[in-house]
N, C-alpha and C positions, 0 to 999 in steps of 0.2 A: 957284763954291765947291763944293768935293765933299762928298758926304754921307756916303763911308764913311771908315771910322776903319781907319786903321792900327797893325797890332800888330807887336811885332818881338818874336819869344824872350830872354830873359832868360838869359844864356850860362852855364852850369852848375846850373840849374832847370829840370828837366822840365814844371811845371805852370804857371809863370810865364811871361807877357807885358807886353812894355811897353806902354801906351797911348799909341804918338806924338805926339796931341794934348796930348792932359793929364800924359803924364808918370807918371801915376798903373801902379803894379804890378798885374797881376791876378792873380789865381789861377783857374786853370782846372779844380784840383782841386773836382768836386762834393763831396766828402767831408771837405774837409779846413777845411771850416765847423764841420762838425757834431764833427768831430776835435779842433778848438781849443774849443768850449761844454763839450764833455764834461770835457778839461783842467783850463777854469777852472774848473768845477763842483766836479770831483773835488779841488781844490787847496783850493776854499771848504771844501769838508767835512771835511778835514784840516785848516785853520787852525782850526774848530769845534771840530774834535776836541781840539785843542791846547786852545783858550780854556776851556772846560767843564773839563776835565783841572785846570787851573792854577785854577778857581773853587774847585772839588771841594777843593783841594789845602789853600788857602788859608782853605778852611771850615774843611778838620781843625787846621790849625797854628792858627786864633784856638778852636778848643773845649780842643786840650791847655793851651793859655794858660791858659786857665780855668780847666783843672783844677788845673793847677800853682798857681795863684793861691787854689784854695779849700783844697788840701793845705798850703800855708804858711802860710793862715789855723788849719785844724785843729793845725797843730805851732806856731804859735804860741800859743796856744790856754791850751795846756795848763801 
């Protein structure tokens, strides 16, 4: 049995190999780990941004409710 593992390039991917054993894709890219963290990171703090946005939003539309609701008291009121 041999001990080394055979790679074969991945045909129109410069940083990709195949792992002949396992089948498995590698990336040969060092950088393109830390490329993809960054991505997902920057995409979570944009979907953050979204969610806070929409809370925010959602505060103001139930306080006009409110108001609306205490003006129809003061005009029925009367």
């Amino acid at each position: 049995m041999s001990d080394t593992i055979e790679y074969r390039k991945v045909e129109g991917h410069e940083n990709l190999e195949r792992d002949m054993t396992s089948h498995a894709i590698i990336n040969r890219n060092p950088n393109a780990y830390e490329v993809a963290k960054k991505r997902a990171a920057d995409a979570q703090s944009q979907r953050d941004a979204i969610r806070n946005a929409t809370r925010e939003i959602n505060s103001i539309k139930s306080e006009i409710h409110e108001i609306k609701n205490m003006l129809l008291d003061l005009t029925t009121k009367r």
